[in-house]
C-alpha positions as CSV (number, residue, x, y, z in Angstrom):
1,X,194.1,53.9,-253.1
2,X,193.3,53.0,-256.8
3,X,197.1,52.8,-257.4
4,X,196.7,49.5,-255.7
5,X,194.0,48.1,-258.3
6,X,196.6,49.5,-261.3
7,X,199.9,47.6,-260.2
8,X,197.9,44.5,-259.0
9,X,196.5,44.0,-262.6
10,X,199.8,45.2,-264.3
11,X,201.7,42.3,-261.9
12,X,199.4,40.2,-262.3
13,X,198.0,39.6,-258.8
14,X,194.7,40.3,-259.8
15,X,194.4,38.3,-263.6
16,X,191.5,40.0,-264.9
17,X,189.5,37.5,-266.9
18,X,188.9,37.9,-270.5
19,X,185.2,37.5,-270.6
20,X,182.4,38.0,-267.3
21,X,181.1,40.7,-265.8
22,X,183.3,42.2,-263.0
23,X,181.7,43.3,-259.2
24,X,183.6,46.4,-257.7
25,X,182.1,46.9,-254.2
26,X,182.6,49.9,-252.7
27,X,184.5,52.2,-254.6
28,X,184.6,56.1,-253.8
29,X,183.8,58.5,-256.7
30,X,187.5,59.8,-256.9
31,X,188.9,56.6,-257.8
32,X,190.4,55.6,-260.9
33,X,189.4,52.2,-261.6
34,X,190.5,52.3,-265.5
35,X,192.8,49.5,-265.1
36,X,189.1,47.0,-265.4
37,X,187.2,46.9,-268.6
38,X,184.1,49.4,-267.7
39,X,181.9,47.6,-270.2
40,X,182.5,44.8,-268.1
41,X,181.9,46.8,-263.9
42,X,179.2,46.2,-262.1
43,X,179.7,48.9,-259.0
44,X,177.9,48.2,-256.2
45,X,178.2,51.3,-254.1
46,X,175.5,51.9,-251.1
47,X,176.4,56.0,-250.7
48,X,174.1,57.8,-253.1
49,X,177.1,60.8,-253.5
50,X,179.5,58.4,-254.6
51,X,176.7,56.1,-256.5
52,X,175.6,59.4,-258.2
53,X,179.3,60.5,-259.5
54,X,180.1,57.4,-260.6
55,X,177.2,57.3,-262.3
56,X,178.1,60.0,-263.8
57,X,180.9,58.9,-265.1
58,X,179.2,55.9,-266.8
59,X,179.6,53.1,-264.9
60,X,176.8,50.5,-264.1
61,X,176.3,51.1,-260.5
62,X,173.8,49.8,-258.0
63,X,173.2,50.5,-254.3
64,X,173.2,46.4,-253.4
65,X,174.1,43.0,-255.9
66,X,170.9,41.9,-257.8
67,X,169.8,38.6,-257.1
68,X,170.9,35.5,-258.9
69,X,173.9,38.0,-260.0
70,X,177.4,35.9,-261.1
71,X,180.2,37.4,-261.7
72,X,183.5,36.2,-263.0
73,X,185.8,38.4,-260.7
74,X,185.3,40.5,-258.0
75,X,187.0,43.4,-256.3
76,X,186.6,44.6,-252.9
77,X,187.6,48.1,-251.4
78,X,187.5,47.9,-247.5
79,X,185.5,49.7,-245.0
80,X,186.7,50.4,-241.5
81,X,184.0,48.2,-240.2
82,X,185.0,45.0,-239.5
83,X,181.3,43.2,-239.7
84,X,180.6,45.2,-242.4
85,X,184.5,44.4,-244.7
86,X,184.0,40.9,-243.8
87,X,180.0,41.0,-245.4
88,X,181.7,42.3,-248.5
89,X,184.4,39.8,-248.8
90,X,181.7,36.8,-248.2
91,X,179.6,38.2,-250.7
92,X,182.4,38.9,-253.5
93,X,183.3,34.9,-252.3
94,X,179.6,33.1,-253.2
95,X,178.9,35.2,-256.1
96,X,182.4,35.0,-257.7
97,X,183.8,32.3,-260.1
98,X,187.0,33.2,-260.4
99,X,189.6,36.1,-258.4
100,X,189.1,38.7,-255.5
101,X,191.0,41.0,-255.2
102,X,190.9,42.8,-251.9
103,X,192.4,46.7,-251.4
104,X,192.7,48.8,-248.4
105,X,194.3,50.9,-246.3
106,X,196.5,50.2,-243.3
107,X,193.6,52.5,-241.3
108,X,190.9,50.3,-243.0
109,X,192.7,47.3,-241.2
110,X,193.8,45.2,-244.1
111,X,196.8,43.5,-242.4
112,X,194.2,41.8,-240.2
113,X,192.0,41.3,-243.3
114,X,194.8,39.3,-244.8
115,X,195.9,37.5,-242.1
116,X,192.5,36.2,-241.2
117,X,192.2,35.5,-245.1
118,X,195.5,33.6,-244.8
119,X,193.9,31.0,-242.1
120,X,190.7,30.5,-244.5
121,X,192.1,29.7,-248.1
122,X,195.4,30.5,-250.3
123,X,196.1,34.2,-250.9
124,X,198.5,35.7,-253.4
125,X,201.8,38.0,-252.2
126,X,200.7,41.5,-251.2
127,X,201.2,44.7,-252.8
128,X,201.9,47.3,-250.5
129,X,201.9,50.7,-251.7
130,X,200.6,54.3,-250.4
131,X,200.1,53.0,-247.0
132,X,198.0,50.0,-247.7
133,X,198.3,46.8,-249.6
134,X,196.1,44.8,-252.4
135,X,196.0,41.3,-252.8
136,X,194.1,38.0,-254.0
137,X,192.4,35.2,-253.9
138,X,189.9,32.4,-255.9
139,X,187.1,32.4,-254.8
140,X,186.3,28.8,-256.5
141,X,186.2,26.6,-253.3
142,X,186.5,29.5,-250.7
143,X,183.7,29.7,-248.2
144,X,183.6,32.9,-246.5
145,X,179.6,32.1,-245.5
146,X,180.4,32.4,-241.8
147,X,181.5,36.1,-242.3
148,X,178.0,37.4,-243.7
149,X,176.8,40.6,-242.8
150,X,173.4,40.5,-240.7
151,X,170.8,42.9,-239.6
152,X,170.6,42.8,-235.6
153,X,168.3,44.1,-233.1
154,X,169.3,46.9,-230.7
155,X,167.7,48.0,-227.7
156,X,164.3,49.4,-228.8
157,X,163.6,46.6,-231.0
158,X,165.4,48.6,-233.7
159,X,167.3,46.8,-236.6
160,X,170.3,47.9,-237.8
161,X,173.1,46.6,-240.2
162,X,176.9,46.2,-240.3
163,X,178.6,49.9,-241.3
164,X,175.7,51.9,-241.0
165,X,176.2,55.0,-238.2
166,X,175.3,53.5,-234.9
167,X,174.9,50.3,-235.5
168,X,175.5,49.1,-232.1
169,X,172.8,51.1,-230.3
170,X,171.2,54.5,-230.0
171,X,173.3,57.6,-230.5
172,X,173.7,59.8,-227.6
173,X,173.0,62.8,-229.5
174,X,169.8,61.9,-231.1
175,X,169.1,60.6,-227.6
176,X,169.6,64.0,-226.4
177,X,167.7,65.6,-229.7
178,X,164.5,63.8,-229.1
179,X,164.2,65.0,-225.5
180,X,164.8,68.4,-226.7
181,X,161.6,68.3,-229.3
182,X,158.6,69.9,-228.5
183,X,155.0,67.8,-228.7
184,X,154.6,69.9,-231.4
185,X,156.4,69.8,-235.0
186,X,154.2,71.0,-237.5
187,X,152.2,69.0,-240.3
188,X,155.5,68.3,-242.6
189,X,158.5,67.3,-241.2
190,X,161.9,66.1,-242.7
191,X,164.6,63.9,-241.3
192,X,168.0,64.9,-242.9
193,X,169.8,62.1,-242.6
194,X,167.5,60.1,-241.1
195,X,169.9,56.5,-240.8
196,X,168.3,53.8,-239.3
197,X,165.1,55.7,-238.0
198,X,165.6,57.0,-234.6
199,X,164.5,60.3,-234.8
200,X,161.4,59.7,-237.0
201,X,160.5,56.7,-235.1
202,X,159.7,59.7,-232.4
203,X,158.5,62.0,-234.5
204,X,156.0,59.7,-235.7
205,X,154.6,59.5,-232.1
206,X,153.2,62.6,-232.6
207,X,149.9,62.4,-234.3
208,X,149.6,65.8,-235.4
209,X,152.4,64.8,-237.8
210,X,151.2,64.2,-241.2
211,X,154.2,63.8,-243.7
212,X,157.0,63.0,-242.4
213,X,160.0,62.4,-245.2
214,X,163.3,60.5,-244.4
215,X,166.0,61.5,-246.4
216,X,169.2,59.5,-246.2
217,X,172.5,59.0,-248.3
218,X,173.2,55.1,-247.2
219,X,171.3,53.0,-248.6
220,X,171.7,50.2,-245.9
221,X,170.6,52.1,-243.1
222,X,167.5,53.3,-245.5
223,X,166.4,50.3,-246.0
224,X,167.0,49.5,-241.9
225,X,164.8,52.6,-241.3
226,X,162.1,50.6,-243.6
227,X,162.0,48.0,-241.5
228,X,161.7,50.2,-238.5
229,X,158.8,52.6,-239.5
230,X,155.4,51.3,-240.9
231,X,153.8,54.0,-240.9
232,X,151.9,55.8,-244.1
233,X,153.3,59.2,-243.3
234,X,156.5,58.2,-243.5
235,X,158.2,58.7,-247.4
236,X,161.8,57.3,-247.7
237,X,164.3,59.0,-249.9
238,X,167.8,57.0,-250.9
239,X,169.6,60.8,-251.6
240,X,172.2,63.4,-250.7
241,X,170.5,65.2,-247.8
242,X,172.6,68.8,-248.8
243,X,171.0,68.5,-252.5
244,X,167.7,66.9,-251.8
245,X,164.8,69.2,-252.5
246,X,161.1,69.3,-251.2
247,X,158.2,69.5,-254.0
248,X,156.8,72.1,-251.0
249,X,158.0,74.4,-248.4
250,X,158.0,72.8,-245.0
251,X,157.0,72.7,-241.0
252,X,160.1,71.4,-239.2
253,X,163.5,69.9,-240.0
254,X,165.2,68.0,-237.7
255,X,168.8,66.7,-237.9
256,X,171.9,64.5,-236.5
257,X,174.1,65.3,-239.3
258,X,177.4,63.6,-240.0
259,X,180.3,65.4,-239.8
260,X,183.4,63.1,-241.3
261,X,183.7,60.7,-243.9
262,X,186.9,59.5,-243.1
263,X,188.6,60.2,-239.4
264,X,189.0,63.5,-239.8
265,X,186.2,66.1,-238.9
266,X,184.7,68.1,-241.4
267,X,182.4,70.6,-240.4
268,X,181.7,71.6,-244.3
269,X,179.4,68.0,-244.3
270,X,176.8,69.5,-241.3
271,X,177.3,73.0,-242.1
272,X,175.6,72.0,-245.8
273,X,172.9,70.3,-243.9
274,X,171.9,73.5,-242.4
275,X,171.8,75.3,-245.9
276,X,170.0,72.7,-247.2
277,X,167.5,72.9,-244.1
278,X,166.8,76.4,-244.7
279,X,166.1,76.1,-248.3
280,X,163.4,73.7,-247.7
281,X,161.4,75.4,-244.6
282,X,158.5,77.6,-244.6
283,X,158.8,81.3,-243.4
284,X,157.3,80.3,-240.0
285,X,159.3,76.8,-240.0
286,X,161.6,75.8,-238.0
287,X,164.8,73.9,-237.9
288,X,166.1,71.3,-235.0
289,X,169.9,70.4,-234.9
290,X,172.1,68.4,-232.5
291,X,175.9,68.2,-233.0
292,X,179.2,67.8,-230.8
293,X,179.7,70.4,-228.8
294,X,183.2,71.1,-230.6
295,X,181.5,71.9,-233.9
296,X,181.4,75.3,-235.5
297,X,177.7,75.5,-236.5
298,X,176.6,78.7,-234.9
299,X,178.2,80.9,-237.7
300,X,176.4,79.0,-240.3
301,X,173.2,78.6,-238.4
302,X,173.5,83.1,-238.4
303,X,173.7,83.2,-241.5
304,X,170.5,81.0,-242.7
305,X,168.2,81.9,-240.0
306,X,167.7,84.7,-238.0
307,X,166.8,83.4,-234.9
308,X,169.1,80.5,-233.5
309,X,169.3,79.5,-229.8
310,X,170.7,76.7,-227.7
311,X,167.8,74.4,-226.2
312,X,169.8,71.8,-224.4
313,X,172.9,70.1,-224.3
314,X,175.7,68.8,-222.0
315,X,179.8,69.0,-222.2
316,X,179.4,66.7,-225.4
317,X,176.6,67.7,-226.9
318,X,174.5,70.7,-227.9
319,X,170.7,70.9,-229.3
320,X,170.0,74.0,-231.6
321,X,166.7,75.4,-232.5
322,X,166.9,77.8,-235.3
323,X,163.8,79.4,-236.8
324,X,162.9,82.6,-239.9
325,X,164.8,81.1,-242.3
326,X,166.5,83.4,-244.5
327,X,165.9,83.1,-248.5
328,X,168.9,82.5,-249.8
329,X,167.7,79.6,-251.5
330,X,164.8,79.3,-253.8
């Protein structure tokens, strides 16, 4: 919680200096981060939604740290992925001269943040506050270069990066998804939230495939699926796959959307994939979907498309094909 950031520069625990630019990594849009000179932030937020509202609200903000960036403090909002926390925390470390100051929630696992930090340098008292706790340390003389995210390799020969979704190997459902497709797709074909590359790494297989666009809201696993796909068909879009629009009607959408952004499931996130879907294909297009079994997509699916049926699936799983879009869009 940004209440953290507030008391921890009110107290002290995080002196913000008087002069230097300031890295915030990893803010969401909703916080309030007013208690650090905004002249003075650099955000460095990854998640085009967030990157876009805070934006918005007129903050410098980049998707990764430019090179040969300095800064002269640094804060760092954890992420529940421990390779991908510890990344940011080695980062704020080399490019910082001065204080990190390191926020999180209990569910973010900052008690084993700062007790690991504990055995690596000197780290000021903890504030604990709306289940979580904020704290600092100098960066001056800290090495944290042992803790640096890196890209790995995953069956397939596929890279992938600390905090993107499946970072440790091939989902099950897109697994499942790509079984399901049919040889053939259409000439122009979109990948809503395409991650790493998976799915258009198959659809690419297909020859009679001649645009194929990858949308995708993480800029991490974007630039994973670049490394992944060389292949002139493929266009990459860094956007928010329920706003995105085509310059053209389309052949075929196909889709593993998420459906939480913290742990609890919301169905609202897939549900504006499929609106999104049927707002971009062409009357004879159709739309490819797999999701967890438990999720209520059917209803929404009815009400965009007038033909919707389940392909394959499994007691996890389930692989929709839903075609005659409905205009509602456009």
């Amino acid at each position: 919680m940004s209440v953290r950031l507030s008391l921890a520069v009110e107290t002290g625990v995080f002196p913000v200096p008087e002069t230097g630019h300031i890295a915030v990594f990893h803010p969401t849009s909703d916080m309030d981060l007013s208690a650090l000179p905004k002249e003075r932030v650099l955000i460095v937020q990854p998640f085009a939604p967030d990157h876009a509202a805070l934006v918005a609200r007129g903050y410098d903000c980049v998707p990764e740290v430019p090179a040969e960036a300095r800064f002269a403090a640094a804060v760092v909002f954890l992420s529940r992925a421990k390779a991908l926390t510890r990344g940011l925390l080695a980062q704020a470390a080399e490019l910082c001269d001065g204080p990190v100051l390191v926020d999180g929630g209990k569910t973010d696992g900052v008690d084993s943040v700062l007790k690991a930090l504990r055995a690596r340098c000197e780290v000021s008292a903890p504030i604990s506050k709306a289940h979580g706790k904020a704290f600092s340390f100098d960066a001056t003389g800290t090495d944290l270069s042992d803790w640096q995210a890196a890209t790995t390799r995953i069956d397939g020969g596929f890279q992938t990066a600390p905090g993107v979704f499946s970072a440790d190997g091939v989902d099950p459902a897109s697994a499942l998804l790509v079984a399901a497709l049919p040889e053939k797709l259409g000439r122009n074909v979109v990948d809503l939230g395409a991650g790493w590359g998976y799915l258009s790494s198959a659809v690419l297989q297909r020859e009679t495939v001649q645009t194929l666009h990858l949308v995708e809201a993480d800029h991490s696993a974007l630039n994973c699926a670049r490394q992944n796909i060389n292949d002139p068909r493929a266009q990459f879009h860094w956007a928010d796959a329920r706003s995105w629009q085509t310059t053209e009607r389309v052949d075929c959408v196909i889709s593993n959307p998420p459906f939480h952004t913290g742990r609890a499931a919301e169905p609202s996130l897939g549900q504006a994939f499929i609106t999104a879907a049927s707002g971009m294909l062409a009357p004879a297009g159709v739309f490819w979907l797999v999701a967890n079994r438990h999720l209520p997509y059917e209803a929404t699916l009815a009400e965009q498309f007038a033909t919707v049926t389940e392909v394959a699936g499994d007691n996890r799983f389930k692989v929709l094909q839903a075609s005659r879009p409905r205009r509602h869009r456009r």
